[in-house]
N, CA, C and O atoms as a GROMACS GRO file, in nm:
protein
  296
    1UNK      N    1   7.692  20.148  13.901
    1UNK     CA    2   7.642  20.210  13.780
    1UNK      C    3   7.756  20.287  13.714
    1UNK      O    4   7.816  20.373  13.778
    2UNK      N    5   7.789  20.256  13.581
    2UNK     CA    6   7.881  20.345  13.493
    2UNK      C    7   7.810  20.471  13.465
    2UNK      O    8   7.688  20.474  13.446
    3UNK      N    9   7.862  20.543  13.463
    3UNK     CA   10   7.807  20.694  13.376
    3UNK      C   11   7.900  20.761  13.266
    3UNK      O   12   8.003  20.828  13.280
    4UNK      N   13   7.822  20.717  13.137
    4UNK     CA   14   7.925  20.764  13.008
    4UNK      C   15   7.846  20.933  12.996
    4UNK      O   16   7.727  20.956  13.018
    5UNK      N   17   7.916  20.998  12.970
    5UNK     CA   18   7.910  21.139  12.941
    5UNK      C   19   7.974  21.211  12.801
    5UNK      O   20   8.072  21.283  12.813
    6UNK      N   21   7.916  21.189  12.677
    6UNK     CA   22   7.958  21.277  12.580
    6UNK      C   23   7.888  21.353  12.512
    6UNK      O   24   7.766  21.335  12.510
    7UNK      N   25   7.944  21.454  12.440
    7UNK     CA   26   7.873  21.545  12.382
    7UNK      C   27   7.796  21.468  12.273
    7UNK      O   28   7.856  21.373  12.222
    8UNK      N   29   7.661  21.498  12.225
    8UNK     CA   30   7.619  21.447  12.091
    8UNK      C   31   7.686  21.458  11.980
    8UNK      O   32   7.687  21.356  11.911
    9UNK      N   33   7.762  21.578  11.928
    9UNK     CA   34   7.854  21.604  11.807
    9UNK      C   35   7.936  21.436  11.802
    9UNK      O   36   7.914  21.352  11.715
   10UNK      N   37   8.022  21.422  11.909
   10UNK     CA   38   8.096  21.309  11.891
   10UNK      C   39   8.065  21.190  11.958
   10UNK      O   40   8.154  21.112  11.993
   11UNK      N   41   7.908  21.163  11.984
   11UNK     CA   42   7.828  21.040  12.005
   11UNK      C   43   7.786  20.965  11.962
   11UNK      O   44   7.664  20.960  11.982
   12UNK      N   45   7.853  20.841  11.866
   12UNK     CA   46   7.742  20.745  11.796
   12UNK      C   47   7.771  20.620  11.863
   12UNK      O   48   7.741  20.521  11.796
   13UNK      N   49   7.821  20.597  11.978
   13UNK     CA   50   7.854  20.494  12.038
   13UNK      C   51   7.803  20.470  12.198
   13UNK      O   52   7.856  20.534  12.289
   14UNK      N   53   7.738  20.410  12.215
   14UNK     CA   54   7.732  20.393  12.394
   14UNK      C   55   7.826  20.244  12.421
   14UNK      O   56   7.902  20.189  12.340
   15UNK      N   57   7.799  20.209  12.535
   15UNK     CA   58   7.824  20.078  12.551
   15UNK      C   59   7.781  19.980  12.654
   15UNK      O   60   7.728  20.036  12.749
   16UNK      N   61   7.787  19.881  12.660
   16UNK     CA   62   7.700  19.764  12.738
   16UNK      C   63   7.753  19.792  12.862
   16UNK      O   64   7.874  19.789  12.881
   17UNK      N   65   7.655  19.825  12.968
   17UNK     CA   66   7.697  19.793  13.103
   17UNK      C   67   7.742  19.616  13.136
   17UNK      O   68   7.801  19.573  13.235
   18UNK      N   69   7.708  19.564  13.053
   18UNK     CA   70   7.719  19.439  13.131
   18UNK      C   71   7.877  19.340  13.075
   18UNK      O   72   7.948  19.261  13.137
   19UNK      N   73   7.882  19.405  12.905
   19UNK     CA   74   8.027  19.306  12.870
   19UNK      C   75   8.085  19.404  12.802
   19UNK      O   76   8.175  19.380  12.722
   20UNK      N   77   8.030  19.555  12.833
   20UNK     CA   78   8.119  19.666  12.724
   20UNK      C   79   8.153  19.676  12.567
   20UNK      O   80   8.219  19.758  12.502
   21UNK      N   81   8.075  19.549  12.530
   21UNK     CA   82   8.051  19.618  12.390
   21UNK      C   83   8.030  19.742  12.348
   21UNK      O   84   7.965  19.804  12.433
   22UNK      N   85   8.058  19.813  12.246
   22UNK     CA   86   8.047  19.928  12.184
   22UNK      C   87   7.966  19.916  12.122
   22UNK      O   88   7.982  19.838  12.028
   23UNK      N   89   7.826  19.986  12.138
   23UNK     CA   90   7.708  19.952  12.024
   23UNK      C   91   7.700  20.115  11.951
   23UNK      O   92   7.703  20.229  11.997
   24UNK      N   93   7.691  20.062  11.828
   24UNK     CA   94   7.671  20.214  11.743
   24UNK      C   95   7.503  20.262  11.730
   24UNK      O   96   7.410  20.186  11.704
   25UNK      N   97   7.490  20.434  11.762
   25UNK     CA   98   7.381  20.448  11.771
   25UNK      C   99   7.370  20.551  11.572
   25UNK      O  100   7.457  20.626  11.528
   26UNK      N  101   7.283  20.527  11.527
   26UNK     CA  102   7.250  20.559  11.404
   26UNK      C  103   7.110  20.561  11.361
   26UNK      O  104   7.030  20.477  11.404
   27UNK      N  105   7.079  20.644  11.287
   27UNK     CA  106   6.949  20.650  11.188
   27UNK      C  107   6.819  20.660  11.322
   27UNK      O  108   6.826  20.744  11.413
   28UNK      N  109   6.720  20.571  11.310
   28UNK     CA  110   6.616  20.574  11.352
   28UNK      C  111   6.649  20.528  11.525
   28UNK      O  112   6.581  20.593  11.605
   29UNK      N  113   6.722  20.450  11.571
   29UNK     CA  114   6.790  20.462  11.673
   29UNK      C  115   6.756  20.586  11.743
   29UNK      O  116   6.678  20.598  11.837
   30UNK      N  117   6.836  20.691  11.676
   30UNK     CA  118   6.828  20.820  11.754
   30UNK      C  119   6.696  20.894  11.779
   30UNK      O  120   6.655  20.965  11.871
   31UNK      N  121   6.652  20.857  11.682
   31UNK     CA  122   6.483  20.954  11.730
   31UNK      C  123   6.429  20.865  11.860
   31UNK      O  124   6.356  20.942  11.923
   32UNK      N  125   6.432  20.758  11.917
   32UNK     CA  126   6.444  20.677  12.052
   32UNK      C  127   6.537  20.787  12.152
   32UNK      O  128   6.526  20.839  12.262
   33UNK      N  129   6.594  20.786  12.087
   33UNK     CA  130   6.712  20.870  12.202
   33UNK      C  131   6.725  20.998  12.293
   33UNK      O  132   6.751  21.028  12.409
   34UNK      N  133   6.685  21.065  12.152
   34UNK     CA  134   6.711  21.199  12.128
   34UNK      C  135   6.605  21.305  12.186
   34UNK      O  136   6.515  21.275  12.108
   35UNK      N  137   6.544  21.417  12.272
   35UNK     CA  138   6.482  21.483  12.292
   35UNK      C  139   6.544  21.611  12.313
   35UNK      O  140   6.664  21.631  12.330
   36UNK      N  141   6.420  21.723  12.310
   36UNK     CA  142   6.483  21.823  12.329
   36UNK      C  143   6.508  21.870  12.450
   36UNK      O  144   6.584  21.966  12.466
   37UNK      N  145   6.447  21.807  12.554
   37UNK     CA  146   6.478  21.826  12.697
   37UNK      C  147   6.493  21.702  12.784
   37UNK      O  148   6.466  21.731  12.901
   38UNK      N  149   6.514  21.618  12.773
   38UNK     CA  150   6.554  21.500  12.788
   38UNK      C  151   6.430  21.448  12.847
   38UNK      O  152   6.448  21.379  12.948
   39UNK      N  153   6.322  21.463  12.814
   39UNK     CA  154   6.174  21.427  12.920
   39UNK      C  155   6.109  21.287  12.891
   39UNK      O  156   6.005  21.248  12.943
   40UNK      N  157   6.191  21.215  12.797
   40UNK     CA  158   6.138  21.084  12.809
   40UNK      C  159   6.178  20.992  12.938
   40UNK      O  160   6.108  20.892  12.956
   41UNK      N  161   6.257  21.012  13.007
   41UNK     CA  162   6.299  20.957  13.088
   41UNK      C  163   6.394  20.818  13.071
   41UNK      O  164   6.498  20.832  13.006
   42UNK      N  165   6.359  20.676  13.130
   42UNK     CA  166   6.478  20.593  13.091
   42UNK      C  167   6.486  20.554  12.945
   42UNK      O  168   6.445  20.649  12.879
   43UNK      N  169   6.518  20.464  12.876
   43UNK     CA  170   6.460  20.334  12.758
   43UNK      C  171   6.536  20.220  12.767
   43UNK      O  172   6.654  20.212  12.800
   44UNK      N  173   6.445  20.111  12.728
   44UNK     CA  174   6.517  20.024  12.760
   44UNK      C  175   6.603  19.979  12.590
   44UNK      O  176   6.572  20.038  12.486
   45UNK      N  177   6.691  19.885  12.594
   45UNK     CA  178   6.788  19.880  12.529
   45UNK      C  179   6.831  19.722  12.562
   45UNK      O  180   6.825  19.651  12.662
   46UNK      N  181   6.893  19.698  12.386
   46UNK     CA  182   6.900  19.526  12.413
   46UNK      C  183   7.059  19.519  12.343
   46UNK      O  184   7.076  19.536  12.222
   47UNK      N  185   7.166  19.491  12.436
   47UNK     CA  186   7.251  19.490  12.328
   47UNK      C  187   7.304  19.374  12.289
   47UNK      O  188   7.325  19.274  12.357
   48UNK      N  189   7.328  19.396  12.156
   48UNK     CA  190   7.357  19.289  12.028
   48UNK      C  191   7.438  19.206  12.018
   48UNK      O  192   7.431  19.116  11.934
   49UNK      N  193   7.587  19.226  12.151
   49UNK     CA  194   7.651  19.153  12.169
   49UNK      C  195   7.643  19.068  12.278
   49UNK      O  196   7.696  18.961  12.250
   50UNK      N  197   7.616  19.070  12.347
   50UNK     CA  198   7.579  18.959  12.484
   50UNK      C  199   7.411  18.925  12.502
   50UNK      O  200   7.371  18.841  12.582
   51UNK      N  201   7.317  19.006  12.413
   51UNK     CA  202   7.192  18.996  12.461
   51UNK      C  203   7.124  19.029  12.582
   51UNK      O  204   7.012  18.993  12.618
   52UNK      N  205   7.222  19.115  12.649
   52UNK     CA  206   7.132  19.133  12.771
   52UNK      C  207   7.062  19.294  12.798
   52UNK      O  208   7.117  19.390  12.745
   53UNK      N  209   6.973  19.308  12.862
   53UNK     CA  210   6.882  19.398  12.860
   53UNK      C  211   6.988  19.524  12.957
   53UNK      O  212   7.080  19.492  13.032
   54UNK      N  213   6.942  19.669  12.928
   54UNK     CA  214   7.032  19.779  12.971
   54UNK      C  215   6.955  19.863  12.974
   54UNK      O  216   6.856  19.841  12.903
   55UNK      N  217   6.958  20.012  13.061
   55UNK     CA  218   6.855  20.125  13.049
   55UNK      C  219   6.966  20.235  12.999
   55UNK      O  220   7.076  20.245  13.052
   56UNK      N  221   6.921  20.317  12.887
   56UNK     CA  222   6.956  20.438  12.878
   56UNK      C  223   6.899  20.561  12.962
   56UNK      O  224   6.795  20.552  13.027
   57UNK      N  225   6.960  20.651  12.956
   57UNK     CA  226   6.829  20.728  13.049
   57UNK      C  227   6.960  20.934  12.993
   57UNK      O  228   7.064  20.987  13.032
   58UNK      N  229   6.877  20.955  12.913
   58UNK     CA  230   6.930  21.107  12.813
   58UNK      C  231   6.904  21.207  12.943
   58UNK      O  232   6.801  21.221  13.010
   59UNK      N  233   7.044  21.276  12.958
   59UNK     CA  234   7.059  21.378  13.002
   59UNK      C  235   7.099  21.523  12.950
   59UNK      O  236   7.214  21.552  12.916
   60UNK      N  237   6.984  21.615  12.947
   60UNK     CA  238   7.075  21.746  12.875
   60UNK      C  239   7.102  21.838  12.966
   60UNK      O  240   7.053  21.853  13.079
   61UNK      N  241   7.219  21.928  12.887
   61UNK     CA  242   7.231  22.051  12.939
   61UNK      C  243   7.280  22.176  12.827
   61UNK      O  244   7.336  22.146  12.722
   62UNK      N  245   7.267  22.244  12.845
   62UNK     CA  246   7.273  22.384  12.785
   62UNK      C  247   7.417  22.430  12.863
   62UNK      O  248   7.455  22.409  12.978
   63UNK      N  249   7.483  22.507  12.743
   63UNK     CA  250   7.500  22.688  12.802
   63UNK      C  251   7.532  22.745  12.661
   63UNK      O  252   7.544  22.705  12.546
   64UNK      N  253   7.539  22.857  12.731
   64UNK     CA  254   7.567  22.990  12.680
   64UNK      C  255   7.706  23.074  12.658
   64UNK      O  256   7.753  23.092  12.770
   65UNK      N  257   7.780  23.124  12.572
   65UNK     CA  258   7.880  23.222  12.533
   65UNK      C  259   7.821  23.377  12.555
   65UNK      O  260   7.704  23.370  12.518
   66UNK      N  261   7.847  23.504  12.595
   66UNK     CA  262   7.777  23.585  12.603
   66UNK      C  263   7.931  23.660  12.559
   66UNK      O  264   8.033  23.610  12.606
   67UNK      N  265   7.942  23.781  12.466
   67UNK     CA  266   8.013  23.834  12.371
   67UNK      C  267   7.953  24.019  12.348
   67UNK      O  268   7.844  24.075  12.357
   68UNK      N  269   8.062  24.054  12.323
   68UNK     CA  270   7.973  24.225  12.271
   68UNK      C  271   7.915  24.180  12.150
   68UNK      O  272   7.795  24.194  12.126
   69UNK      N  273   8.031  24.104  12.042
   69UNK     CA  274   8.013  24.080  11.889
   69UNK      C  275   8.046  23.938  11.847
   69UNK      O  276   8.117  23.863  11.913
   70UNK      N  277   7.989  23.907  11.732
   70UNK     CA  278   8.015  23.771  11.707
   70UNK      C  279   8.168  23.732  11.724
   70UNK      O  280   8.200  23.621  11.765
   71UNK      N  281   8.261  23.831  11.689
   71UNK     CA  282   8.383  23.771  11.688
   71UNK      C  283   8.459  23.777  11.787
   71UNK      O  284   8.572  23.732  11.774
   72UNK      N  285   8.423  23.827  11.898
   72UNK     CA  286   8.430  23.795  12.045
   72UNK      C  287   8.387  23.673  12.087
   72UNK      O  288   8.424  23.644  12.201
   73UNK      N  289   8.305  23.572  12.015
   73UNK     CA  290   8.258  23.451  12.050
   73UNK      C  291   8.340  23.335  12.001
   73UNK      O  292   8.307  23.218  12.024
   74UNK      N  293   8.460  23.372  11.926
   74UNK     CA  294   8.559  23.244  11.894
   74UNK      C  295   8.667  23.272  11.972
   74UNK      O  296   8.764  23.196  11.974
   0.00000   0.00000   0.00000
């Protein structure tokens, strides 16, 4: 099993476990994807370049900066 790990800010791409295509994730795509605590669990996924079937499966995590003042936080 591969495990891709990126932040959402710079995520519109996963890719095929099976021939590594780069599939772009966009628009309505993401509401499939996307939760606020990752509680959908797997989905399945078909990608466009080889046709073969793949599971996503959304992992989140949090943290925190803790600061006296905002400008202690950059």
């Amino acid at each position: 099993m591969k495990e891709t790990s990126k932040n959402f800010n710079s995520y519109d791409e996963i890719e095929c476990p099976h021939c590594n295509e780069e599939l772009g994730i966009e628009g309505d795509d993401l509401a499939d994807l996307i939760t606020y605590w990752g509680e959908n669990g797997s989905i399945e996924w078909k990608c466009n370049g080889c046709d073969e079937e793949f599971v996503i499966k959304e992992e989140v995590s949090r943290s925190w900066k803790v600061a006296k003042t905002d400008e202690d936080l950059d």
